[in-house]
C-alpha positions, 0 to 999 in steps of 0.5 A, a space after each residue: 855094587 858087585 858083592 862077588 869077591 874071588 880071592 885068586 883075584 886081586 881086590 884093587 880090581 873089584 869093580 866096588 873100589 869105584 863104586 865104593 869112593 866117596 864121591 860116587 853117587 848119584 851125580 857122579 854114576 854116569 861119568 863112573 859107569 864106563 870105568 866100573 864096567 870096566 873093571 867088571 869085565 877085568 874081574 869077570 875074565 880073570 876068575 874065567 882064566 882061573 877057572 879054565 886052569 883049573 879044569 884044564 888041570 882036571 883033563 886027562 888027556 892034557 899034561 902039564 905042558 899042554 895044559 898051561 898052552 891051553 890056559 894060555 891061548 885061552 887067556 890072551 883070547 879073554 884077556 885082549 878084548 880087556 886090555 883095548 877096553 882099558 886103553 879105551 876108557 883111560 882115553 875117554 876119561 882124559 878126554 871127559 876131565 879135560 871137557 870138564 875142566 873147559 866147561 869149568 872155567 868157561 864162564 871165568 875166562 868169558 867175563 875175564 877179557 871186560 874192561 874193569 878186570 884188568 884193573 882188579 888184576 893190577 889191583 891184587 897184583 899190587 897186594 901183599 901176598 896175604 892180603 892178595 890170597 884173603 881178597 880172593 878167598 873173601 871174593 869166593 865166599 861171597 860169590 863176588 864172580 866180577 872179582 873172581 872171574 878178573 883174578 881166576 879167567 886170566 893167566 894167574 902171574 897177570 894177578 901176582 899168583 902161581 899157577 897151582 895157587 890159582 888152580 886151588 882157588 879155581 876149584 874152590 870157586 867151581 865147587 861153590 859155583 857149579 857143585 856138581 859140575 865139580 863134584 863129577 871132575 873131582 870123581 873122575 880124576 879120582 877113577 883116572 888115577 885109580 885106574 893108573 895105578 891098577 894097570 900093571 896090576 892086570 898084567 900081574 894078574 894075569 901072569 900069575 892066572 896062567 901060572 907057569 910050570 915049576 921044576 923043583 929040586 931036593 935043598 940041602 935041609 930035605 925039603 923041595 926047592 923051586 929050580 926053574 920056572 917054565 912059561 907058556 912062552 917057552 914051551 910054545 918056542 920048544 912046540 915050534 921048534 919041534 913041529 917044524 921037523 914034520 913040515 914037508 
């Protein structure tokens, strides 16, 4: 795990919120890699944006305009090859869960289509809904997998269960089964929310790397008050505007 911590950065995008989850370990690494590297190289070109405004502060030859186009161009230059590295894993991580989801429930649906599992999916159809859930809870303790495989490889209304039920027994029997198989699901669809959750953040931070240009004004108590904020945008729109009047 990575022990920089620049503060001018979000911490929700330190590459140790990956590697610091409960299920990251040695199991777990490989899957997680791609999405740790990723926040590495989110951290890495935001602290390299804030550290070209602050030199671009420190250039005489720039004013303040000048300085914030710069920091600008700079940062679209860092922060494009970040933002197609992030839609790339967010892919890759759906398309890993649902592989493994696959992998998962393979065995299940295999040995679910044998003659004896269409008479223990009417058998449990045919039970209370508290004898049906303790039968199924009793066939994943025990690691009945006739029973379990009848009941959790078919579609659950054939078994009189909902589908969340089923997904929640289906996991229960997976951990038991194939703990890391599980285990490496369970942490990737961890990193997957997570990294849907930071995406508006990169944008934020970026935003607020470049900075803008502020115009204040006196307020009524004495003290300097924002009036307006200049973005690069804008002062790139006035720019064009401007050189159009050289062009031959």
């Amino acid at each position: 795990m990575s022990d920089t911590v620049d503060t001018r950065v979000s911490l929700d995008l330190h590459p140790g919120n990956i590697e610091g989850m409960d299920l990251y370990d040695e199991d777990t690494r490989p899957v997680l890699a791609q999405a740790v590297g990723l926040l590495n190289s989110t951290h890495s070109a935001l602290v390299a944006i804030h550290d070209a405004k602050a030199a671009a502060a420190t250039n005489p030859t720039l004013n303040e305009a000048a300085q914030l186009l710069a920091v600008d161009d700079y940062a679209g230059k860092r922060m494009g090859p970040v933002t197609r590295e992030w839609d790339k894993t967010v892919r890759n991580l759906d398309s890993n869960i649902a592989m493994a989801e696959q992998e998962l429930a393979a065995p299940l649906e295999q040995k679910a289509s044998q003659m004896v599992s269409g008479e223990l999916r009417a058998h449990f159809k045919a039970m209370k809904p508290g004898e049906r859930m303790a039968g199924v809870q009793a066939a994943i303790d025990t690691g009945d997998e006739v029973v379990v495989s009848a009941v959790l490889g078919a579609p659950a209304m054939l078994s009189g269960l909902t589908t969340d039920m089923q997904a929640a027994l289906r996991q229960q029997w997976n951990e038991k089964a194939n703990p890391v198989g599980a285990k490496r699901l369970r942490a990737m669809t961890a990193a997957k929310a997570y990294l849907d959750r930071c995406g508006g953040i990169v944008l934020k931070e970026w935003h607020d790397a470049v900075g803008v240009i502020e115009e204040t004004k006196e307020g009524r108590n004495g003290r300097r008050i924002v009036a307006r904020r200049i973005t690069a945008a804008e002062i790139r729109a006035q720019k064009t505007k401007a050189d159009s009047a050289f062009v031959l």
